[in-house]
N, C-alpha and C positions, 0 to 999 in steps of 0.2 A: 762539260762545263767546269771551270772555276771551282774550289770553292770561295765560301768567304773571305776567309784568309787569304786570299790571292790578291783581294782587288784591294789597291794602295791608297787610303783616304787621304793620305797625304798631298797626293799629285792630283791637288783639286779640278783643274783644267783638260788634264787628260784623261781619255776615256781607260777605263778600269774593263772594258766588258772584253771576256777572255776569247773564247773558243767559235766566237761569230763568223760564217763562212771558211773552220776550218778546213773543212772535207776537201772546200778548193784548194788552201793553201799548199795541202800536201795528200798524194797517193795513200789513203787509209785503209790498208787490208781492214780486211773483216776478222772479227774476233776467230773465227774457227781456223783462219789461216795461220794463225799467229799458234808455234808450238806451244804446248804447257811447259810451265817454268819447274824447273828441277824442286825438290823437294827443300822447303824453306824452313830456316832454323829456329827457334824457339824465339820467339819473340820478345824483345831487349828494351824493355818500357823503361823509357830514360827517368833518374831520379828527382823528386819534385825540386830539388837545388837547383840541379841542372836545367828545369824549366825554367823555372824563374831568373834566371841570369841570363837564358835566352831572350825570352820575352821582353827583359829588360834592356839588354842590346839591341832588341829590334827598336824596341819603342824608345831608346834613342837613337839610332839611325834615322829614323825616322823624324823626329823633331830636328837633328842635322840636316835634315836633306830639307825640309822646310825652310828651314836657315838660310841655306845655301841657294832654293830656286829665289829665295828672293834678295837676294845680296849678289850674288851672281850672276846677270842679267848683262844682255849686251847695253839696257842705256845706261844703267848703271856705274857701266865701265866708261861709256862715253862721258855719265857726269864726272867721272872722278879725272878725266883728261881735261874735261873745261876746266874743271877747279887748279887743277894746276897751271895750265897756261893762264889765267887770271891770278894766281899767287904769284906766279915769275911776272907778269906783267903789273903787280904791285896792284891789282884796281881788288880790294877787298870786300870795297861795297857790292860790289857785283855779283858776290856767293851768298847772296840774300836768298837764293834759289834752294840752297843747302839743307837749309832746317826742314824748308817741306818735302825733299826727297828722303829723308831721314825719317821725319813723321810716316810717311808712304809706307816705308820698310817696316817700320816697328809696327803701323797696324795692319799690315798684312800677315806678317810672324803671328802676332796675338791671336787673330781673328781664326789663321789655319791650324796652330796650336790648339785653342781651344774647342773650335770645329772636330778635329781630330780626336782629343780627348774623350767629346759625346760618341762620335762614331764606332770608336772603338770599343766603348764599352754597352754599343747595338749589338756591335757583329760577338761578342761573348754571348750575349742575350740570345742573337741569333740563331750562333753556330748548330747544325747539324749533331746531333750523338749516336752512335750507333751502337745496339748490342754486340759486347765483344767477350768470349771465353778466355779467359787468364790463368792459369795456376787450378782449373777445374771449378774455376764460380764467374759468372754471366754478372759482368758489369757496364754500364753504361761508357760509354770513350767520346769524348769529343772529336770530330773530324782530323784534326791536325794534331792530334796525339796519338793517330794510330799508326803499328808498328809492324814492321815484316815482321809473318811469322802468327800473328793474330789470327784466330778463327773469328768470324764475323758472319751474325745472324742478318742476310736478308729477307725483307718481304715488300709485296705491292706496293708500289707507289715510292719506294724508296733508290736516291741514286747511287751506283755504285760507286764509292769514295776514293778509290784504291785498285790496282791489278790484283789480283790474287784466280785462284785456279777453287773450281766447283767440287767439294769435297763431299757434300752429300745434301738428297734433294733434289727436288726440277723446277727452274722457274723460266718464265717466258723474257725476253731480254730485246730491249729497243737499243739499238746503237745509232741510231738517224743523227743526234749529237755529233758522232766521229766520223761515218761511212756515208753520211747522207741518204742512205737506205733507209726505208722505211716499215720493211716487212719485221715482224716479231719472229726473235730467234730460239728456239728451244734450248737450254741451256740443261747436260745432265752431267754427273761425273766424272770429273776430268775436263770438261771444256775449261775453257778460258774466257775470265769474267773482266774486261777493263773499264777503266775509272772515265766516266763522264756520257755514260750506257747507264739503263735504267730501269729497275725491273718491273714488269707489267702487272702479273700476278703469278703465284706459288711464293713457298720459300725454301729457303738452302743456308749451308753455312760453307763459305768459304776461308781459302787460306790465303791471306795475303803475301805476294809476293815481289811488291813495289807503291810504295807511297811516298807522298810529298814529290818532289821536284823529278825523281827517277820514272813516275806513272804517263801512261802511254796518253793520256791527254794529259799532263800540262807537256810534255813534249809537243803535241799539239796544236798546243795556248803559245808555247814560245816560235814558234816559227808562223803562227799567223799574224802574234803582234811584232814581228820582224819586217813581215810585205805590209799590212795593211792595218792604221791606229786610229781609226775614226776619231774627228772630234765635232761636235756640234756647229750648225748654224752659225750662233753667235762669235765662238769660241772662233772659228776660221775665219770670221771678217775682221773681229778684231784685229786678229795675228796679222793678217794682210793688210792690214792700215800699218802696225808696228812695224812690219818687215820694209813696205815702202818707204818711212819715213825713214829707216832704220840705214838703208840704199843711200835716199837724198841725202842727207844731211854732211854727208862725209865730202863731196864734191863741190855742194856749194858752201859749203864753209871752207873752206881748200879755197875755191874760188874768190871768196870775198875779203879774208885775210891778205891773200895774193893782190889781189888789186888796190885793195888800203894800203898795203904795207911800200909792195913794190912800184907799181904804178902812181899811185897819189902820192907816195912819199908822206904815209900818214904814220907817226909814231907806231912802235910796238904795242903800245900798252892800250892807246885809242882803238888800231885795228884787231885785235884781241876781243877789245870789250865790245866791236860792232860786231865782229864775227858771233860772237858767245849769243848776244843779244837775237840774231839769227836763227842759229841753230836749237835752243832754249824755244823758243816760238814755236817749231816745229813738233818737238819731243810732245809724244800724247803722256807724259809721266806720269800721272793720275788716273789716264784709260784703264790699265792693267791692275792696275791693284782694285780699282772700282769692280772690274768683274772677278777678278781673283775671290774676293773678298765676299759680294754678293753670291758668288756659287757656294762659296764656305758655311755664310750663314746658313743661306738658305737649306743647304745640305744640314745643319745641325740643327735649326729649326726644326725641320719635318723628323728628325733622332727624337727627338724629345717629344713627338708625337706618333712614335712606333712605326715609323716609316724607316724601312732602310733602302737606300740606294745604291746595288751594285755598279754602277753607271751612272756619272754625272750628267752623261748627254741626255737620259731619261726626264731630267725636270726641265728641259728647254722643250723635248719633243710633246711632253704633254700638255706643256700649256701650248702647241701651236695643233693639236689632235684636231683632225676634222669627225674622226669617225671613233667610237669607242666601240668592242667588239666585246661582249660579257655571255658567260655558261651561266646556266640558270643556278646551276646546284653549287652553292658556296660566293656566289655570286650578289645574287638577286635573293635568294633564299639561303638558309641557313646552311651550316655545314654536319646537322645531322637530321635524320629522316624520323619520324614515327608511325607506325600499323595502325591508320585510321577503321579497320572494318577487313573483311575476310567475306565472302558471300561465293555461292556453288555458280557453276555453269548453267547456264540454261537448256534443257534437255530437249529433245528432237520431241516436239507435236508441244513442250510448254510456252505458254503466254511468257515471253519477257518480260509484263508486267509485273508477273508473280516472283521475278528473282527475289524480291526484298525476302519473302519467306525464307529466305533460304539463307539470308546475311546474317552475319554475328556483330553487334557494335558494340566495342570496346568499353567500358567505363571511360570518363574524365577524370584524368591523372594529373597533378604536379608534373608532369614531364609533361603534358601537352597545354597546360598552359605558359609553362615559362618559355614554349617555342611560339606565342604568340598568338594561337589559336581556340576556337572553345567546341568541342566536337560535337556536344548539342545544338551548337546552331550550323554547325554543317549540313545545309538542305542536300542531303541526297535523294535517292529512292525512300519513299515510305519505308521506316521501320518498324519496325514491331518495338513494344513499349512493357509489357509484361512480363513479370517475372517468367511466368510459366511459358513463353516462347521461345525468352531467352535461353533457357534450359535446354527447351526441345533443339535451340540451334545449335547448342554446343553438343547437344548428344548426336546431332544430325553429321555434323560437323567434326567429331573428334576423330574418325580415322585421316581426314584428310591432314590436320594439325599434325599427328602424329608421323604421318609419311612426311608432310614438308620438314617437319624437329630434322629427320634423320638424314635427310637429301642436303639442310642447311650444314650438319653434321660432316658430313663427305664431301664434300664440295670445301668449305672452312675457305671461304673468300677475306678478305681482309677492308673490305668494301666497305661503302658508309650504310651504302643498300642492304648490303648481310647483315653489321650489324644491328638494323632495326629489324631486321627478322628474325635472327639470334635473340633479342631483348623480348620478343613479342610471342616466337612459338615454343621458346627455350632451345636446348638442344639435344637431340635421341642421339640413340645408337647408329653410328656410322655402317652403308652398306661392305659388306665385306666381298674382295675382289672385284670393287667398281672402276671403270673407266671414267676417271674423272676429267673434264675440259673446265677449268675456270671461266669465269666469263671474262669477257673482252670486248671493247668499244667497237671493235670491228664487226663479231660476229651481232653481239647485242642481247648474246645470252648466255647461261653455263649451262654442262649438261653431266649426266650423271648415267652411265651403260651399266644396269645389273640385271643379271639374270635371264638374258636375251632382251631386256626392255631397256629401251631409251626412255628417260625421262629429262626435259627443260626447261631453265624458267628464264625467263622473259618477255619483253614486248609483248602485249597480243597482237598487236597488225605486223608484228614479224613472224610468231609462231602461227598466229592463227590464219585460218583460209577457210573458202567456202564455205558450205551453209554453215559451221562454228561461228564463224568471224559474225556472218550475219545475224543471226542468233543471238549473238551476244555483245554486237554492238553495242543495242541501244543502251544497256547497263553501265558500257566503259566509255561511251562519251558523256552519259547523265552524269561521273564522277571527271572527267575529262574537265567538261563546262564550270567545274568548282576547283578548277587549277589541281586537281587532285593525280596521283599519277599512277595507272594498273599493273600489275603483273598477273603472270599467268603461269600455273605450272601442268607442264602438256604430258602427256606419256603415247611416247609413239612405242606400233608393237608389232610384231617381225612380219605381219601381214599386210605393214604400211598404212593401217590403218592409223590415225589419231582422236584422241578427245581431252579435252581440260580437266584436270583434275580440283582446282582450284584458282579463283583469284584475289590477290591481295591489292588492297589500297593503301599507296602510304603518300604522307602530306611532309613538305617543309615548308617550316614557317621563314615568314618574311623578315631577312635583314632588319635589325633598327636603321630606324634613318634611310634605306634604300630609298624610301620615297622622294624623299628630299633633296637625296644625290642626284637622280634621274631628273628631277625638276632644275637643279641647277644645271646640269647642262643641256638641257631642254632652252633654258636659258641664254645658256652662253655659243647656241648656235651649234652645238656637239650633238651629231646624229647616233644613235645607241643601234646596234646591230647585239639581237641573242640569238648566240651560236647555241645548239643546245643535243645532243644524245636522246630526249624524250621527246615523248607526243607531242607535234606542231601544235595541236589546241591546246593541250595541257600548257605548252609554255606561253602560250600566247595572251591565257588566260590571267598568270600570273604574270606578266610582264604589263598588264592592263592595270592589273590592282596596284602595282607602282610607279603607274603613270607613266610611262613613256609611249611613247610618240607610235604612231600608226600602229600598236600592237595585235591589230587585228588582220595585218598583212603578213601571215606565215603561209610556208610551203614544207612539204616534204622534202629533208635532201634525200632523200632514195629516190625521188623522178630526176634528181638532176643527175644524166650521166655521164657530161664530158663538162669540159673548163671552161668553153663556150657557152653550157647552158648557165652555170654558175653564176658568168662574167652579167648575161643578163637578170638574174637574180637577185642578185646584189644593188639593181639602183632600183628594182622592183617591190621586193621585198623589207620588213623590217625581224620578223622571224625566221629561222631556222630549225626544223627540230626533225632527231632522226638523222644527227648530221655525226662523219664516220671522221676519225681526227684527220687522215689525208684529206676531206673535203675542207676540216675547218682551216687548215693552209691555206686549201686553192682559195676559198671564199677571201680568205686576207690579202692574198698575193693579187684577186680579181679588186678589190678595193684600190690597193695600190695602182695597178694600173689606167685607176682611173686617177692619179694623180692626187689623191686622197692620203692624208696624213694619219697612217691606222694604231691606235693600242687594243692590246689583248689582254685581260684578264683570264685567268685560268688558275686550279686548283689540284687537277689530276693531271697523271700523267699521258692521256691522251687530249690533253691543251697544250703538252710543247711543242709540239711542231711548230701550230700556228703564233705560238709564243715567240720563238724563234723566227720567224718571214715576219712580223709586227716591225713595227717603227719604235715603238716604247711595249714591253710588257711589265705584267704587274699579277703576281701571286698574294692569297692569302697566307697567314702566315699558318692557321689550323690545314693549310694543302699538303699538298703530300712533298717530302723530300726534293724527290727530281723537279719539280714543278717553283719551288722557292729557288734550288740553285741555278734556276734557267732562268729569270726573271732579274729584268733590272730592277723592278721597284717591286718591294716586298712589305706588305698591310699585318705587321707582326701581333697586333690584335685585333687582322680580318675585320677592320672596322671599315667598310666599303666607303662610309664618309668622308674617309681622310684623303679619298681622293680629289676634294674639293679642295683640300689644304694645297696638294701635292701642285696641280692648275693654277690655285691664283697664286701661289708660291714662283712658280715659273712664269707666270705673265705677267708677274710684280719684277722680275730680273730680265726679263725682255725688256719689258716697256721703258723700265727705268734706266737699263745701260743704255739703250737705244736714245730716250732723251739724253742721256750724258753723255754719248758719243759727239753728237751734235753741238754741244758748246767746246769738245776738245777740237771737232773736227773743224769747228771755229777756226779756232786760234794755229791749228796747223793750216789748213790752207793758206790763209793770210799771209800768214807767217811764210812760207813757200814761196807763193807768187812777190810777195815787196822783194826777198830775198834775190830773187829772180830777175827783178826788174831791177834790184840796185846794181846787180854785177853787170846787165846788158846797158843800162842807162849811166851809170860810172858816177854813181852818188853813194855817201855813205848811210849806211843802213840809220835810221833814223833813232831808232829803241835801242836803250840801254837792260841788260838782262834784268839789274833791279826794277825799273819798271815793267819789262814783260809781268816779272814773278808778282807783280801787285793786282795785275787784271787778273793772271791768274788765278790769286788767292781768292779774291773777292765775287770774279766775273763768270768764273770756269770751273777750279777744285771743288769748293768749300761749297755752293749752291748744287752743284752735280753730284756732290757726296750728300747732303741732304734730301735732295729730292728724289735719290735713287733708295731713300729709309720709305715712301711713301706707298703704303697699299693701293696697286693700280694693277685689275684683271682686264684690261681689253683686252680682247684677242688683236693682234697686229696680223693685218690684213696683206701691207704693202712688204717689199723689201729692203733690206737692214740698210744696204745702201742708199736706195733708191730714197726711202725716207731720209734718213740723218741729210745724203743730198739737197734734198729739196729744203730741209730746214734749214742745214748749214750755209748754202751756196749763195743765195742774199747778201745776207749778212756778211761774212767772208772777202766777198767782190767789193761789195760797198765798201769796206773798212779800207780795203787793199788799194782801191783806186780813189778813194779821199785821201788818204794818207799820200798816196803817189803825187797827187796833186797840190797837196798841203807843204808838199816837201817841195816843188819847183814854187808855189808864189813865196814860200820863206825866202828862197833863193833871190827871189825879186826887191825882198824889203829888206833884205840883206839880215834877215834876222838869225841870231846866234844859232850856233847845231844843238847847243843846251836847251833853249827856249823850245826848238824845232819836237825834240825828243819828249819834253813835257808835253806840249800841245796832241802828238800824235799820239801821246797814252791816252790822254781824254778822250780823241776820238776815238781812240781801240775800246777803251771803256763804254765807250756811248754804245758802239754796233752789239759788243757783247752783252749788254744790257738789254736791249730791244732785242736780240735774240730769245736771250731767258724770259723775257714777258711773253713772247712769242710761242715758245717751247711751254712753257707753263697754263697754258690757255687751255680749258676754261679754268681762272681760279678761283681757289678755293680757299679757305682762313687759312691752312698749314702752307699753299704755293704760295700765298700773299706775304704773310713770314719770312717765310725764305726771301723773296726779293723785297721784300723791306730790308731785312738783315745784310743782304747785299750791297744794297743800296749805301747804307749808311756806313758800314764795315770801312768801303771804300773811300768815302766823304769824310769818317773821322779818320783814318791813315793818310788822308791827303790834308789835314788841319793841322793835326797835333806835330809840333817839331819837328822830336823823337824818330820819326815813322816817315814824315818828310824827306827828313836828312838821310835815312836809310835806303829810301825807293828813292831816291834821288828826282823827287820832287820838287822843282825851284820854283820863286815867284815869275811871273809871267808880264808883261804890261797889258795896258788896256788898247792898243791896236793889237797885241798878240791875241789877246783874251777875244775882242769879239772877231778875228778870223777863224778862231778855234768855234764858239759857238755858231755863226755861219757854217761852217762846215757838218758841226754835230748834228745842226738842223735840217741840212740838207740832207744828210746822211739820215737821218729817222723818218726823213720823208719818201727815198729812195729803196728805203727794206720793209716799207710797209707797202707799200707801190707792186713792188716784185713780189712782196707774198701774197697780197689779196690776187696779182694773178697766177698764178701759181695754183692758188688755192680754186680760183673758177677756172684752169682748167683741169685739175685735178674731179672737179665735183663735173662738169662736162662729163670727159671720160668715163666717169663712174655713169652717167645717166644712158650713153651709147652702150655701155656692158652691160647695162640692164634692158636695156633696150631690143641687143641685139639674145639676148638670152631669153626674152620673152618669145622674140619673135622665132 
């Protein structure tokens, strides 16, 4: 992957996300293919002058280029072509249009300026650092400051930054990122270590021998974003509204000047201003900068709430999420663990009853209530309560302590799990000349070979079996049933024999606000799937205490064995636990194929897979390494709740481009079809560009740039088209064919083409008004606003002189005046006509899909 640094906040609209599907893009040996890189020179750490004159060139490049996408624009250039043929044709009043394409420009520059500004100084906050050796002292390096030549400390969980070759140390190595492979790679001295692989667990120090743009994934990154640049939902209906209009406009304006000028023998400067008047009606010029702009905030909004977006496609896909997919550990619970209890095995002919004798319970500590919880009310098993037991346990109890100190020792995981067993049994002398195996999400345990004995800890219903397992059941689901989670350390011995040596209890506390989060999209129709690596009841248990939905429907994923059984699990199931990270893929990729809109949350690096096949993912920002730079949306103070922000944040920029598409998409159809019918029917186009730019200001811009400020989380059900359609297409028709018609009875009363042009603004005014009531429905004090403000905006621009004479507003007579209102009247009775049906049979439909879904 990426890193930060990679992805361009400036290019609000396009997608930023790097290394998605590259494996396809291009043939990716495998790391072991690839020789080791010759011996790298002493590493050239550029001088802080030097940075800073970089940095400063980027970050105006960067404000240039903002500049430039919004100055640079195909209609841009189109307006600047009108403008001139209306300068050569002398009609002045007609670049009334000008001030608001200008306004457009200047707060879209603003808006992505100062969006950029916050973002940028997220992704500093951000950025990755790595331990790096310099001159003989270990100093911390920010990602994009590291240099060939560099020796660099990795460990678990963290992603390779950089090519560089394994200088000493062993650590396990995922490359699924570049190779699409999935197996963990052993990596020892001398292999070769590339940039956008991740290491599992061990550590090493490698030599770097390729960063920044020369590293074997952004080679990578640049030939996937060459075939394939995603952009959002939104962002591609837009464009294709822009592009069609983008098409028309050029032929029938071609067309309609041609027939004024030549055919009608209509003056230059007349057939100019009907053409202009045309083509002007069509242009969405407000579309783009509405969503340009909305992505920008919105993107700098959720900055200022420690949200970072590697991918802007991320906040359209989450607020349209059917399914959210969350790990319990750093998820739902916190992202560190503590040693509730310690207690013995139960021995062959003992009552499991009697385990409690056998338990040690911690004191209540400052570190266990500031994770939420109070260990005295932790009902487990009876404990013992007197001094003089507690004694007995720990003396009972102190060899086993002392063997785990030394095994925690040797093993040195880098774990959230080690370290509360590091905090809780301290740490002994490591074994000498041990085989040591880290743990790993796959196997689900580590293990430690000294002296002819295996000894390993994890899982009990993975280590344990037969009479053990049953034996000591009933102890590790009594602490199971209290969301509590066991470990067990086993020692098998060369006779194949096994028995437990010890089991520990450790607890995470609950998320703040988890509760809340899970209720709002419990809410808002968002089904919660937890994926999870522990005990199905353990998670089940805790996924109860904050309240989400069926959490009493978990399964083991170790019965699930093929992608088949999965597929049915998934509409089955609301738990997962036991689940191996190729499962938590298949389980996302089975979501999706049921047409299901999936996000992932994850923290470790066995959550990127499924991170990666998600629709949106999303890291904490306490996760580890690989896990933040694989993730479009990053929770930078792990505050799960900001996921709520992240949703209505995006269904506030759905809903609202979506109604302001529908007043642009207004006035373009209309605009389209009159233009269409002038050149087949051989009239001249009715609307003068200063009147278009008056509907627009009042009837289309200025209320669709206000109502798209309005907090509004529905989820949108229907399609981008298929909606703004059904809104627009009324209204549109209606305008298009009163006006059609409005223009031959003129013809009849021989009324002027001046009067003709006024009258049809009214009516174009009228339809786009009864759209926006329409569009606005149900209102509310700030919709009501708004179309007041509309309302009157338009009524005093059409009073005052000043604004008259500029919109080329003339007075009317009074047969002019009541054919126009005839008309408007008919016209409000025609768009309310076609929406009530519209609307029943829209609600029909929806009662047969309920219908046919019950049955």
């Amino acid at each position: 992957m990426t890193s930060m640094k990679d992805t361009d906040n400036s290019d609000i609209v396009n997608d930023a996300k790097s290394t998605e599907n590259a494996a396809s893009a291009v043939d990716a040996p495998t790391a072991e293919n690839v020789a080791p890189a010759e011996e790298a020179p002493t590493a050239e750490v550029p001088s802080a002058v030097a940075k800073k004159r970089k940095k400063k060139a980027k970050d105006q490049d960067s404000v240039l280029s903002i500049v430039r996408k919004n100055v640079c624009t195909y209609f841009n250039l189109v307006f600047a072509i009108i403008a001139v043929l209306l300068i050569t044709a002398r009609d002045f009043r007609s670049l009334s249009f000008l001030p608001i394409i200008i306004a457009n420009i200047g707060i879209g520059i603003f808006q992505q300026v100062r969006s950029k500004k916050v973002l940028d100084q997220l992704n500093v906050l951000a950025q990755a650092s790595y331990e790096v050796e310099r001159n003989g002292e270990t100093v911390s390096v920010p990602m994009d400051e590291l240099a060939v030549g560099d020796i660099i400390l990795l460990t678990g969980g963290q992603q390779i930054p950089a090519d560089g070759v394994l200088c000493e140390g062993t650590v396990n190595v995922n490359e699924s990122l570049l190779t699409g492979e999935e197996d963990e790679i052993e990596k020892i001295e001398g292999s070769t270590l590339m940039s956008g692989s991740f290491v599992i667990n061990g550590n090493c120090k490698a030599k770097l021998t390729a960063v920044g743009e020369d590293c074997y994934a952004e080679q990578l990154t640049t030939k996937a974003r060459e075939i394939k640049n995603k952009k959002s939902e939104l962002v591609k209906n837009i464009e294709l509204i822009i592009k069609i209009t983008g098409i028309a406009i050029i032929p029938i304006g071609v067309a309609l000047f041609a027939e004024a000028y030549w055919l009608k023998g209509t003056t230059y400067s007349k057939a100019i201003s009907s053409m202009v008047g045309a083509t002007i009606g069509m242009i969405p010029e407000g579309l783009y900068l509405l969503l340009t702009v909305a992505l920008a905030v919105g993107a700098m909004n959720l900055a200022l709430k420690k949200v970072l977006l590697h991918d802007m496609r991320s906040i359209e896909t989450l607020a349209r999420v059917d399914v959210l997919c969350v790990d319990k550990t750093g998820t739902i619970t916190s992202n560190e663990m503590t040693v509730t209890e310690i207690f013995a095995p139960v021995k062959e002919g003992q009552d499991p009853a009697e385990v409690a004798a056998s338990a040690e319970e911690p004191e209540q500590s400052e570190e266990s209530e500031k994770h939420g919880f109070d260990l005295e009310k932790v009902e487990l098993l009876p404990m013992v309560k007197s001094m003089k037991e507690k004694a007995q346990m720990r003396v009972e109890l102190e060899p086993q302590r002392q063997f785990m100190a030394r095994y925690i020792r040797t093993v040195d995981d880098g774990n959230i799990t080690m370290n509360a067993l590091k905090e809780y049994f301290g740490e002994g002398e490591a074994f000498e000349n041990a085989e040591v195996t880290p743990f790993t999400s796959k196997l689900k345990y580590s293990e430690v070979i000294t002296s002819g004995v295996t000894y390993r800890l994890g899982a009990p219903d993975i280590l344990l079996s037969g009479d053990a397992l049953k034996r000591n059941l009933p102890a590790i689901e009594a602490r199971a049933e209290k969301g509590l989670r066991v470990l067990v350390l086993m020692k098998y011995l060369e006779d194949k024999s096994t028995e437990p040596v010890l089991f520990v209890t450790i607890r995470n506390g609950i998320r703040k606000n988890a509760e809340s989060t899970f209720s709002y999209f419990k809410n808002q129709g968002v089904e919660v799937k937890v994926i999870s690596g522990d005990n199905p009841l353990t998670v089940s248990k805790i996924a109860a205490q904050v309240g989400i939905r069926n959490a009493d429907r978990y399964v083991d994923a170790t019965t699930l064995e093929n992608d088949e059984q999965i597929a049915e699990a998934v509409l089955k199931y609301t738990i997962f636990g036991r689940v191996k990270p190729e499962q938590k893929k298949s389980i996302v990729l089975a979501l999706k194929s049921k047409g299901l809109k999936v996000a992932m949350t994850g923290d470790g690096v066995n959550d990127i897979l499924a991170m990666k096949e998600a629709d949106c993912s999303i890291a904490m920002g306490t996760g580890s390494d690989a896990a933040r730079q694989a993730a479009q949306v990053v929770l930078l103070d792990s505050d799960f709740s900001r996921m709520k922000d992240i949703v209505s944040q995006g269904r506030q920029i759905i809903n609202n481009i979506t109604r302001s598409s529908t007043v642009f998409l207004f006035k373009n159809l209309f605009s389209t079809f009159l233009a269409l019918l002038a050149i087949i029917a051989m009239f001249t186009y009715p609307l003068m560009p200063a009147q278009i730019a008056l509907v627009t200001l009042f009837n289309t811009g200025m209320p669709a740039f206000l109502l798209s400020l309005e907090p509004n989380t529905k989820k949108q059900k229907m399609s981008f088209f298929r909606k703004i359609l059904s809104n627009a297409g009324p209204a549109a028709i209606t305008a298009f064919v009163s006006i059609a018609v409005l223009v031959k009875v003129c013809e009849g009363y021989a009324i002027s083409a001046k009067s003709v042009g006024v009258m049809s603004t009214y009516v174009m005014a009228v339809a786009a008004y009864v759209l926006l009531v329409n569009i606005s429905r149900p209102l509310n004090k700030y919709r009501s606003v708004v179309l007041l403000i509309s309302f009157l905006g338009f009524l005093l621009f059409t009073l005052i002189p000043f604004t008259r004479d500029f919109y080329m507003i003339s007075d009317i007579g009074a047969n002019e005046f009541r054919i126009c209102a005839m008309f408007a009247i008919m016209e409000v009775f025609v768009i309310k006509s076609l929406t009530l049906i519209l609307e029943h049979m829209k609600r029909k439909k929806k009662k047969e899909a309920a219908g046919a879904k019950q049955t």
